[in-house]
N, CA, C and O atoms as a Tinker XYZ file with bonds, in Angstrom:
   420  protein
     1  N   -211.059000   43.485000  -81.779000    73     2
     2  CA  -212.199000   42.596000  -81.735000    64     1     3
     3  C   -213.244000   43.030000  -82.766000    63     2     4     5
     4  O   -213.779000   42.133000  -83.418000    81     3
     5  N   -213.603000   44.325000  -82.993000    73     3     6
     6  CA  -214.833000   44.660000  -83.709000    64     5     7
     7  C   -213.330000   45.912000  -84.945000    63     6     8     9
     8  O   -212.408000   46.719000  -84.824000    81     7
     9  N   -213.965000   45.323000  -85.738000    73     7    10
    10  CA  -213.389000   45.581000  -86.989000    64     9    11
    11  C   -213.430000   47.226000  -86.994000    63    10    12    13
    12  O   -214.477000   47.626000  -86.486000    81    11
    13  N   -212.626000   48.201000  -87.404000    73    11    14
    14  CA  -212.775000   49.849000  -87.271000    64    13    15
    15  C   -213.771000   50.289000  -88.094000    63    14    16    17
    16  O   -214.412000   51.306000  -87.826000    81    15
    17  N   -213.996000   49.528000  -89.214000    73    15    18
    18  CA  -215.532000   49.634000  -90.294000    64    17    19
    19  C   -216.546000   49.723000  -89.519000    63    18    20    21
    20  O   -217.382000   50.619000  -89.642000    81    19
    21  N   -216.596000   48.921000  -88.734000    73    19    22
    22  CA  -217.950000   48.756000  -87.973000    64    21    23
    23  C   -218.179000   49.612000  -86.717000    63    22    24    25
    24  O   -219.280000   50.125000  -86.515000    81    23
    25  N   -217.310000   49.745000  -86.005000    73    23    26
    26  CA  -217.254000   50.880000  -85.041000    64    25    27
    27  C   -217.406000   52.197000  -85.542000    63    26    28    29
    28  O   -217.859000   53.072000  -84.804000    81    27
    29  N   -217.020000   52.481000  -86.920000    73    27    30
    30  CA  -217.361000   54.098000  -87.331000    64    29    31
    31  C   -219.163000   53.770000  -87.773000    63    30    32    33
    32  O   -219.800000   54.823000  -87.789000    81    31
    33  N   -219.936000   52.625000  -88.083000    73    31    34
    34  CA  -220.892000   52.748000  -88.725000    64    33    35
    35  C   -222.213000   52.933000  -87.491000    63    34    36    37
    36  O   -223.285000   53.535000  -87.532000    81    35
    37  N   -221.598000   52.176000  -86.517000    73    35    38
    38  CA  -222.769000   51.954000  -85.014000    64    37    39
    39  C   -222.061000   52.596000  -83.895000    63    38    40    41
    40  O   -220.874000   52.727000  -83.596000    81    39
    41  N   -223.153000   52.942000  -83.390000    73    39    42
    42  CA  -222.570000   53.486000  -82.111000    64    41    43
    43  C   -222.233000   52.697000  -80.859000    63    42    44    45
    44  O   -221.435000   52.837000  -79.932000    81    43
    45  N   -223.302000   51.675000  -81.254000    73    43    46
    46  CA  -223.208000   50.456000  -80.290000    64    45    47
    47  C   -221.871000   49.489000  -79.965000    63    46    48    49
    48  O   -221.465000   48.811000  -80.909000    81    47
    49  N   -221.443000   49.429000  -79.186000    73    47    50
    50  CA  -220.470000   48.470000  -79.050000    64    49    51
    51  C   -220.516000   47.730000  -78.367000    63    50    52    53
    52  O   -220.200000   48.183000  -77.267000    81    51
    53  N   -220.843000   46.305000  -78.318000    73    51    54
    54  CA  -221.421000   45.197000  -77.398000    64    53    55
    55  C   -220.087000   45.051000  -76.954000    63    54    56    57
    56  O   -219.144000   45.662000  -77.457000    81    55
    57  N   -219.975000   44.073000  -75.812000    73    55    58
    58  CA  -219.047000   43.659000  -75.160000    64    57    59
    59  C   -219.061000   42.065000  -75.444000    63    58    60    61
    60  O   -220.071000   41.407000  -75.691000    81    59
    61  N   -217.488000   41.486000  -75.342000    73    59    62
    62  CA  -217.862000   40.301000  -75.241000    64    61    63
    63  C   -219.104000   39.238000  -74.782000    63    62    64    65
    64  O   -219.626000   38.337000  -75.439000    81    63
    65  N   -219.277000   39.535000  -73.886000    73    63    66
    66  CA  -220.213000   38.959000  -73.015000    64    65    67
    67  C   -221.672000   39.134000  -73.264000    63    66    68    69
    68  O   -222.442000   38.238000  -72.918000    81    67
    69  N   -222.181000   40.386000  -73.926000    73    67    70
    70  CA  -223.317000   40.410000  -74.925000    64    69    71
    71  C   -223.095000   39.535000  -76.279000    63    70    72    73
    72  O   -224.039000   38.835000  -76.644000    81    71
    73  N   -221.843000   39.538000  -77.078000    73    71    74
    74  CA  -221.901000   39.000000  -78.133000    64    73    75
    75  C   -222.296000   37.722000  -77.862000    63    74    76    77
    76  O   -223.135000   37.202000  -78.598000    81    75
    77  N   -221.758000   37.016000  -76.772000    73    75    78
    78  CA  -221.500000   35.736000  -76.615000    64    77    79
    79  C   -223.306000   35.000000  -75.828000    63    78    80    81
    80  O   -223.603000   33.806000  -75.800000    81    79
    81  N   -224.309000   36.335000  -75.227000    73    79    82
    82  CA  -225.472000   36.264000  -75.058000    64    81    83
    83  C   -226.173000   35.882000  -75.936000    63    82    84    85
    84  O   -226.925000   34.907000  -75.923000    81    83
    85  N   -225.846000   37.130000  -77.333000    73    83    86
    86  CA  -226.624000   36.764000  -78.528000    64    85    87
    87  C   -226.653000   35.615000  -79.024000    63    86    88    89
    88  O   -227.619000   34.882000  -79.231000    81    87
    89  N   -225.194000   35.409000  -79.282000    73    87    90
    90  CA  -225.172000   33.690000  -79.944000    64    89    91
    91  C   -225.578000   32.411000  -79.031000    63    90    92    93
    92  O   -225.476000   31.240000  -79.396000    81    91
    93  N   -226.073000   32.873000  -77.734000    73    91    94
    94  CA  -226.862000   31.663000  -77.168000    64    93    95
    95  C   -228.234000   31.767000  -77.766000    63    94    96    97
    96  O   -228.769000   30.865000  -78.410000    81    95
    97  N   -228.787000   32.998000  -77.490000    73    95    98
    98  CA  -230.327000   33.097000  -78.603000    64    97    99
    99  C   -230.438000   32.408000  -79.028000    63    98   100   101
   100  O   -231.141000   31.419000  -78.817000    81    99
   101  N   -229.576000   32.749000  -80.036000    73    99   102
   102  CA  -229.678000   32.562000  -81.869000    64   101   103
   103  C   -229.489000   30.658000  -81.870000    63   102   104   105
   104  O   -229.935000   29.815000  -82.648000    81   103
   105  N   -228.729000   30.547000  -80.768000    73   103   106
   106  CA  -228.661000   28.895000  -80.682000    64   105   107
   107  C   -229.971000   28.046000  -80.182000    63   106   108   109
   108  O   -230.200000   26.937000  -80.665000    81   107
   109  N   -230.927000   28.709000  -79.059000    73   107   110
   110  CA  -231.882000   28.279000  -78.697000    64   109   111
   111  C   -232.887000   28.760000  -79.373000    63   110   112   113
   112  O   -233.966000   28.624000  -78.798000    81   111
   113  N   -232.923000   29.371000  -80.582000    73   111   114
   114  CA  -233.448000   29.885000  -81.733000    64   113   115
   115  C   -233.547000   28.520000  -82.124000    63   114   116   117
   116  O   -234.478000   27.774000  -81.820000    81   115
   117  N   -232.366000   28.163000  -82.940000    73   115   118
   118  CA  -232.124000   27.696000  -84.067000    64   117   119
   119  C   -232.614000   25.814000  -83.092000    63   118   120   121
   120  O   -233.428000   25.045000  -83.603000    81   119
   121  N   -232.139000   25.609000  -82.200000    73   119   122
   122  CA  -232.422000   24.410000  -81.722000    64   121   123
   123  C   -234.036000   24.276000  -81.657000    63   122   124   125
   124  O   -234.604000   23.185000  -81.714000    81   123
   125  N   -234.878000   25.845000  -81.497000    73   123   126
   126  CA  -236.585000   25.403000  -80.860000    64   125   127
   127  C   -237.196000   25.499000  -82.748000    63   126   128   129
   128  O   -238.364000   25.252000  -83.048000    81   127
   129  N   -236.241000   25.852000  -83.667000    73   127   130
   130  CA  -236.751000   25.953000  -84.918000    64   129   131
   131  C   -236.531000   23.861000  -85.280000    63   130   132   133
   132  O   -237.344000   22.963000  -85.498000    81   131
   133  N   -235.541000   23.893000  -85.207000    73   131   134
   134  CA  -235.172000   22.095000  -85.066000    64   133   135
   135  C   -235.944000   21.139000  -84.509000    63   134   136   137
   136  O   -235.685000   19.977000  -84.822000    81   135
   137  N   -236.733000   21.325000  -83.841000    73   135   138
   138  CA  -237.904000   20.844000  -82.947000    64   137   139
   139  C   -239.188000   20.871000  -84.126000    63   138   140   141
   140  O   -239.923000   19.894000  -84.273000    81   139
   141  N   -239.250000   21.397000  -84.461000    73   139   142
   142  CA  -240.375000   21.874000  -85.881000    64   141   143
   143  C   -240.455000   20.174000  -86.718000    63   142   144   145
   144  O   -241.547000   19.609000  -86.664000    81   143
   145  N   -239.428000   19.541000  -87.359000    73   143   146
   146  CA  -240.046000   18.552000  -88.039000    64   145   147
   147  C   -240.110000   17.618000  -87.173000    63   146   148   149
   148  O   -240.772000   16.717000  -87.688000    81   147
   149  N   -239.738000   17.283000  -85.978000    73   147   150
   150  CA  -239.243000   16.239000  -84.698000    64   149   151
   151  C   -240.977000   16.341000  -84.233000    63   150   152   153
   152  O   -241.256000   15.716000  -83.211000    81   151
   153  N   -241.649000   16.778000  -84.639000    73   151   154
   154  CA  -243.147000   16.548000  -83.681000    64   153   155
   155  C   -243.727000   15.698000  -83.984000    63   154   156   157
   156  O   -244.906000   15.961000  -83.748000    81   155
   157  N   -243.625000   14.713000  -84.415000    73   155   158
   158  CA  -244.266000   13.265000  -85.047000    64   157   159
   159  C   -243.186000   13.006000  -83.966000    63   158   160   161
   160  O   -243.403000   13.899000  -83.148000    81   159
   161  N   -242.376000   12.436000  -83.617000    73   159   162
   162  CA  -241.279000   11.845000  -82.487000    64   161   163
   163  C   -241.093000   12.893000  -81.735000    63   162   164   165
   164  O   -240.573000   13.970000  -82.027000    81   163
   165  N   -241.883000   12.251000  -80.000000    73   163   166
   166  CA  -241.507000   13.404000  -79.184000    64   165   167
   167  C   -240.508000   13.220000  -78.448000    63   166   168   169
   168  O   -240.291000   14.124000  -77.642000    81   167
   169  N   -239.591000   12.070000  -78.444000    73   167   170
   170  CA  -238.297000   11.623000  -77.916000    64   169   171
   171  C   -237.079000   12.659000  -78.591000    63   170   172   173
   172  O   -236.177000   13.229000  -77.978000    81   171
   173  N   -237.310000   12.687000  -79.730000    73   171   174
   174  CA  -236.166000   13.377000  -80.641000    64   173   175
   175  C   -236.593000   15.069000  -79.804000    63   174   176   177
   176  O   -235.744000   15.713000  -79.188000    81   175
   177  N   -237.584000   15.379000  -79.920000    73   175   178
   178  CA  -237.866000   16.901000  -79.632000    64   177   179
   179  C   -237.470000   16.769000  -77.776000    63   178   180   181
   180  O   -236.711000   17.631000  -77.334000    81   179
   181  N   -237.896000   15.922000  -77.006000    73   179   182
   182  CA  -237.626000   15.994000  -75.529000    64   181   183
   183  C   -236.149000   15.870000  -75.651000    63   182   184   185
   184  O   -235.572000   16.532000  -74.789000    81   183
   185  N   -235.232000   15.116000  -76.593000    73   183   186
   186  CA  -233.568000   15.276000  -76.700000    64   185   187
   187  C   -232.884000   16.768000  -77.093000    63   186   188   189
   188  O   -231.981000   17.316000  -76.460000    81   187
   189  N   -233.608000   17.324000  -78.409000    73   187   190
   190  CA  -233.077000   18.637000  -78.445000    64   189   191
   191  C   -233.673000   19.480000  -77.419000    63   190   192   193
   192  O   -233.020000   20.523000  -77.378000    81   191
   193  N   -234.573000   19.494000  -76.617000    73   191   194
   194  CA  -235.240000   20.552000  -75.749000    64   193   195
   195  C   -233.804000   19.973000  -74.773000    63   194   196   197
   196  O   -232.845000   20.682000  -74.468000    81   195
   197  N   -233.919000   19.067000  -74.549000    73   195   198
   198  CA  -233.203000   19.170000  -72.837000    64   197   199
   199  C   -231.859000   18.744000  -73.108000    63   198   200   201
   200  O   -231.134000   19.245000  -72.249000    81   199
   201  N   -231.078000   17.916000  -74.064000    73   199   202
   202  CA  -229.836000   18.197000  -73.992000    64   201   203
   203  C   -229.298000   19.309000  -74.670000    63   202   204   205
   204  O   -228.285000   19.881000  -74.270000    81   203
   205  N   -230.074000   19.723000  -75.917000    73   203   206
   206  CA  -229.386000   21.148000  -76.558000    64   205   207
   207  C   -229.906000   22.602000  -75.889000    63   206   208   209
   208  O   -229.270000   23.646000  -75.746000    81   207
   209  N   -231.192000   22.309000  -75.560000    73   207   210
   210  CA  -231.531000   23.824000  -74.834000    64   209   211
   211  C   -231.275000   24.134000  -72.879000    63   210   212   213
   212  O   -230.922000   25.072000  -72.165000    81   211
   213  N   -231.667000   22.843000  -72.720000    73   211   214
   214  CA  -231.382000   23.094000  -70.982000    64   213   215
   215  C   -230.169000   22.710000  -70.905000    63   214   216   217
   216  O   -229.477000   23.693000  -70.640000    81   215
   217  N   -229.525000   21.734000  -71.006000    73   215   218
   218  CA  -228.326000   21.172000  -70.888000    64   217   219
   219  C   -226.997000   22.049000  -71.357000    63   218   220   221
   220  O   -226.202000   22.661000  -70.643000    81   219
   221  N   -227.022000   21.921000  -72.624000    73   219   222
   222  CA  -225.912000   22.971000  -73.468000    64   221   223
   223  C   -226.075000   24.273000  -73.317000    63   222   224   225
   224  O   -225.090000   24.773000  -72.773000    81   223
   225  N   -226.782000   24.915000  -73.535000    73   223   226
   226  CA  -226.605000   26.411000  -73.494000    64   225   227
   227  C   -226.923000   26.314000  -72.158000    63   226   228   229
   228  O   -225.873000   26.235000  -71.520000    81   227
   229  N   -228.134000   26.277000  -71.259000    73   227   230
   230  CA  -228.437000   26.991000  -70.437000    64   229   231
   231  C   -227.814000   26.471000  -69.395000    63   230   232   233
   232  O   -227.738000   27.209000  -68.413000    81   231
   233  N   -227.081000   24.825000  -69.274000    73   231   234
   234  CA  -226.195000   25.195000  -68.039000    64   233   235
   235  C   -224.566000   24.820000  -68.653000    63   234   236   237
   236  O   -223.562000   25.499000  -68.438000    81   235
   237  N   -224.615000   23.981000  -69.189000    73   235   238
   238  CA  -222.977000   23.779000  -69.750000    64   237   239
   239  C   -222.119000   25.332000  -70.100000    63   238   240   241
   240  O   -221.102000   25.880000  -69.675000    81   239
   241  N   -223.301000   25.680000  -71.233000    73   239   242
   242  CA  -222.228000   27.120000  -71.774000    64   241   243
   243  C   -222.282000   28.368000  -70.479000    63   242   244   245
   244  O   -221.483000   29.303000  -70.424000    81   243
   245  N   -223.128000   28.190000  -69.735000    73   243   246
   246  CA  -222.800000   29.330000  -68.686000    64   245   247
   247  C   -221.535000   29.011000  -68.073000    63   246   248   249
   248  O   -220.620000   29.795000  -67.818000    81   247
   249  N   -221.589000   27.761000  -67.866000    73   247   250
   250  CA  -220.240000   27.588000  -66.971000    64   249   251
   251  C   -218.906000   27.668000  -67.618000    63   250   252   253
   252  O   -218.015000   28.476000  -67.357000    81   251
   253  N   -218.897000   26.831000  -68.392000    73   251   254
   254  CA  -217.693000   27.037000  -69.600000    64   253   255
   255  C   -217.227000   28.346000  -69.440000    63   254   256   257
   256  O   -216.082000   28.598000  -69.066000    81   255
   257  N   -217.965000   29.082000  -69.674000    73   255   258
   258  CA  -217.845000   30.956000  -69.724000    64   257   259
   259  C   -217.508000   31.827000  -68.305000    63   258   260   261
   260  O   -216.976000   32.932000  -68.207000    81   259
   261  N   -217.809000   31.286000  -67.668000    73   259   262
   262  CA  -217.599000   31.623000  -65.963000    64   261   263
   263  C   -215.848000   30.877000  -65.918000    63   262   264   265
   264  O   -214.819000   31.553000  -65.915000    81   263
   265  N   -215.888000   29.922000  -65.898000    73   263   266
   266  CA  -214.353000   28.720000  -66.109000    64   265   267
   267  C   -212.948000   29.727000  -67.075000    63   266   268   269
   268  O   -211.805000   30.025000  -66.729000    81   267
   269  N   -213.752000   30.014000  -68.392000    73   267   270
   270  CA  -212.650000   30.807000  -69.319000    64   269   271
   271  C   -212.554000   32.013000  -68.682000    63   270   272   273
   272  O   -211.351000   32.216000  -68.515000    81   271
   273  N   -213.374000   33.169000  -68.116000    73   271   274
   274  CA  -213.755000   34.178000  -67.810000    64   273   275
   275  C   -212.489000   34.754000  -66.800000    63   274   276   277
   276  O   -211.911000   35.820000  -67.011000    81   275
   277  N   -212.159000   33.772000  -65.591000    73   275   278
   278  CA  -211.485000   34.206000  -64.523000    64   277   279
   279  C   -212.277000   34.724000  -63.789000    63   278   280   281
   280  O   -211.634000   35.429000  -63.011000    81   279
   281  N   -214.186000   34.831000  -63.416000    73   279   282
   282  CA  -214.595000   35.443000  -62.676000    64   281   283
   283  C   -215.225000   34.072000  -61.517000    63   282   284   285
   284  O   -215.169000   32.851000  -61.662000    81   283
   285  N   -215.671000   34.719000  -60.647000    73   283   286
   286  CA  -216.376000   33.631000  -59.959000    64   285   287
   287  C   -218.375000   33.546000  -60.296000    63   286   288   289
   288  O   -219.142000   34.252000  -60.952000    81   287
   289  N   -218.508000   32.593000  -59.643000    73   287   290
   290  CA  -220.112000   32.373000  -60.098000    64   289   291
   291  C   -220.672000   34.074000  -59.595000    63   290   292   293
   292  O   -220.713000   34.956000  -60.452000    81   291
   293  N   -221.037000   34.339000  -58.266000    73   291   294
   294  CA  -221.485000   35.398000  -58.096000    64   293   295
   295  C   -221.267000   37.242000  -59.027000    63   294   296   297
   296  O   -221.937000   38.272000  -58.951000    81   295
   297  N   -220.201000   36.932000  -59.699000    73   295   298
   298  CA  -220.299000   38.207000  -60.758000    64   297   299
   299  C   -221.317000   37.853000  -61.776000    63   298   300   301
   300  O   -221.598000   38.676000  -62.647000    81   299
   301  N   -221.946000   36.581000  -61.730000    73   299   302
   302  CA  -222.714000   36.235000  -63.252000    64   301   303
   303  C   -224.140000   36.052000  -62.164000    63   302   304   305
   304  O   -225.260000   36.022000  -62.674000    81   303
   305  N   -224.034000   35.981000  -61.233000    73   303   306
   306  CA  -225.869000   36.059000  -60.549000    64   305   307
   307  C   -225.813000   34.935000  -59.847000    63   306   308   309
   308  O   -226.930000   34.835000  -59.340000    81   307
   309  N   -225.032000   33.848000  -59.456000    73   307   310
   310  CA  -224.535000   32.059000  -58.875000    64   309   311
   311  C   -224.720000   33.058000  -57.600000    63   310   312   313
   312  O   -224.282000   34.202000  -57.482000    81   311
   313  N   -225.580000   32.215000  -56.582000    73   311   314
   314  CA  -224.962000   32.828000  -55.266000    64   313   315
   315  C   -225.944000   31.882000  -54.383000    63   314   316   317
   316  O   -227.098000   31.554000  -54.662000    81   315
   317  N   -225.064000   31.483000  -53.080000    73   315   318
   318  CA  -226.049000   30.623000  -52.213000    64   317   319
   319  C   -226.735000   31.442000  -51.243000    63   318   320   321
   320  O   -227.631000   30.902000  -50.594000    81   319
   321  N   -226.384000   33.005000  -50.977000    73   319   322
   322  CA  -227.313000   33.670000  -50.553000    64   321   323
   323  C   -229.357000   33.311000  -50.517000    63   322   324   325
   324  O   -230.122000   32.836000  -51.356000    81   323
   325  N   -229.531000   33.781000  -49.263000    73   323   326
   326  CA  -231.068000   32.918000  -49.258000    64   325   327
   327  C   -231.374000   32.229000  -50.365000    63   326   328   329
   328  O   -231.884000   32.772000  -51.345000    81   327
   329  N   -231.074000   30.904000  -50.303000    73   327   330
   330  CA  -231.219000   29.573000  -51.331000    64   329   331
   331  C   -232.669000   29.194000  -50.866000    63   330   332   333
   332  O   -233.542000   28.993000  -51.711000    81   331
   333  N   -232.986000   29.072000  -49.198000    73   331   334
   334  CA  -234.119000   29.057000  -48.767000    64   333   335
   335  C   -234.998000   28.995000  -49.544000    63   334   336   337
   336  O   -235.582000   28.081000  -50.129000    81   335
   337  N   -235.100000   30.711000  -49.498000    73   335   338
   338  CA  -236.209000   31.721000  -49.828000    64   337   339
   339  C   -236.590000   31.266000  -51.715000    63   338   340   341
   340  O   -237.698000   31.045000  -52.204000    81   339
   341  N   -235.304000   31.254000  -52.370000    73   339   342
   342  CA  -235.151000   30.858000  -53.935000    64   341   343
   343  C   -235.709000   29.071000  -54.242000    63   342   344   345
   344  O   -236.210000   28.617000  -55.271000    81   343
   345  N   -235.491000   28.577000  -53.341000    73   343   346
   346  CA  -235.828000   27.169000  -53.406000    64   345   347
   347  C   -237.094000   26.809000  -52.861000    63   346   348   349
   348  O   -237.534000   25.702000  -53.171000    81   347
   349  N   -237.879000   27.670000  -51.973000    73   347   350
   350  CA  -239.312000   27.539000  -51.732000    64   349   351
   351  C   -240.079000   28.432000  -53.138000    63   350   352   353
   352  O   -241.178000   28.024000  -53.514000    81   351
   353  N   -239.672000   29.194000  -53.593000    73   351   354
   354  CA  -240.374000   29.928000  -54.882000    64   353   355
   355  C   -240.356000   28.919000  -55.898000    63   354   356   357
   356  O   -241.429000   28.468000  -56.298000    81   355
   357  N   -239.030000   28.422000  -56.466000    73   355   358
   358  CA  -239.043000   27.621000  -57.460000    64   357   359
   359  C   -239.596000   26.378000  -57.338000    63   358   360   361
   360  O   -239.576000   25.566000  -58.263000    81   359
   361  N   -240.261000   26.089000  -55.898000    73   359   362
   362  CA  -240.770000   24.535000  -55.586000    64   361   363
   363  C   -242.515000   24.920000  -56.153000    63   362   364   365
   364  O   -243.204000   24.294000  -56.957000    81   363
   365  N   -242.865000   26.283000  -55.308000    73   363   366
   366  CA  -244.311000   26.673000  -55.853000    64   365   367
   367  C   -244.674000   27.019000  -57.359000    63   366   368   369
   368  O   -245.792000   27.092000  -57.868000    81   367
   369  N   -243.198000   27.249000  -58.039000    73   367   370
   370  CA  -243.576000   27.818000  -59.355000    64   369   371
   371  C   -243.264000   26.144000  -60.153000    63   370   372   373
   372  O   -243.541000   26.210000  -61.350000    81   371
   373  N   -242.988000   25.365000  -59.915000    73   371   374
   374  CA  -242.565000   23.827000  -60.391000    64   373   375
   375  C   -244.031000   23.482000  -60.118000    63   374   376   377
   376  O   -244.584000   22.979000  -61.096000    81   375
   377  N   -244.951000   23.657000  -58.816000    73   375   378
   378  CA  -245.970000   22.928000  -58.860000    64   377   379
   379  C   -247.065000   23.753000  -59.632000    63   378   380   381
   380  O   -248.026000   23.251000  -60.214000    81   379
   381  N   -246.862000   24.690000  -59.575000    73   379   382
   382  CA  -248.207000   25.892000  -60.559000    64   381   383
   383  C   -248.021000   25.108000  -62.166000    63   382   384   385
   384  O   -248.965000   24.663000  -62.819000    81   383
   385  N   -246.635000   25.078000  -62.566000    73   383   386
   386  CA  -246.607000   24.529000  -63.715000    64   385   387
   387  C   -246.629000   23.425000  -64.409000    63   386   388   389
   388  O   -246.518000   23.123000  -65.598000    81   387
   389  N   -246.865000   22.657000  -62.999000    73   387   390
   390  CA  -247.175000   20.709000  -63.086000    64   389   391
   391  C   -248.727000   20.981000  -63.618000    63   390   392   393
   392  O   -249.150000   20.493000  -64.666000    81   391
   393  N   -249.474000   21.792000  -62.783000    73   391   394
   394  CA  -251.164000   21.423000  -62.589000    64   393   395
   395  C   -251.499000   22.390000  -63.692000    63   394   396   397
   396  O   -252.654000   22.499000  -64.103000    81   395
   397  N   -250.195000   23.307000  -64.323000    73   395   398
   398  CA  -250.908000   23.510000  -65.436000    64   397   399
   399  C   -250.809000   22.798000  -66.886000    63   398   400   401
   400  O   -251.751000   22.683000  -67.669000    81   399
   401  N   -249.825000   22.458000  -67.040000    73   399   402
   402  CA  -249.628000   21.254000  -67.725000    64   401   403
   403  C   -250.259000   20.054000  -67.423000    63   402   404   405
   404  O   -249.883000   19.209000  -68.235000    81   403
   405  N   -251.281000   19.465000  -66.384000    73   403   406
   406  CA  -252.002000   18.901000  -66.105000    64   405   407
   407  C   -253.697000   18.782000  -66.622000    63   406   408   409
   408  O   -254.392000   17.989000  -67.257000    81   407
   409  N   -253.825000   19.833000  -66.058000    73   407   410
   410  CA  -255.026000   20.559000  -66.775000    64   409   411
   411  C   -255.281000   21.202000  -67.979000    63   410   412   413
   412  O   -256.415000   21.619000  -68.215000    81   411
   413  N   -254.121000   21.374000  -68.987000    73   411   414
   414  CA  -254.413000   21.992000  -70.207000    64   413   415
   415  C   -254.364000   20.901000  -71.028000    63   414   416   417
   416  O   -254.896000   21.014000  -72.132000    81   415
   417  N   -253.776000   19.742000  -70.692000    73   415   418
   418  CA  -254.026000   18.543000  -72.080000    64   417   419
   419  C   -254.878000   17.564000  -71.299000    63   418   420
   420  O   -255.305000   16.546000  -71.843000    81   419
């Protein structure tokens, strides 16, 4: 996988699964840099925000990767364990960030 050049030069040796981290970055990098001339049209920028950044990477490619992987959701953090408790936080942190987006424009 990692070329013997490169293993004698770093000590570091990522694992698949880091490599494959980075290149989501570098993708939600490169998609929030793409957003840059789209601000005169905020339709085009609300399309790359939510089908290329929420949609594609952040839930399509997780799964894809869980699917190829052979693991189940819970080795990657998926778990219905207190959903409760996770679904009353994310309801208060959804409304903190309505009224702040409310109040700042």
């Amino acid at each position: 996988m990692i070329p013997p050049m490169v293993s004698k030069l770093f000590r570091w040796q990522p694992s698949r699964e880091t490599l494959v981290a980075l290149l989501a970055g570098g993708v939600v990098i490169g998609l929030s840099a793409a957003m840059i001339p789209f601000k005169n049209w905020p339709w085009a920028s609300i399309m790359i925000r939510d089908l290329g950044q929420i949609f594609l990477v952040g839930i399509l490619s997780p799964l894809v990767f869980i699917l190829h992987s052979g693991k189940n959701g819970a080795d990657f953090g998926f778990s219905l364990k207190k959903w409760s408790v996770f679904l009353l936080i994310n309801l208060v942190l959804g409304i903190l960030l309505f009224f702040m987006f409310l109040f700042d424009g």
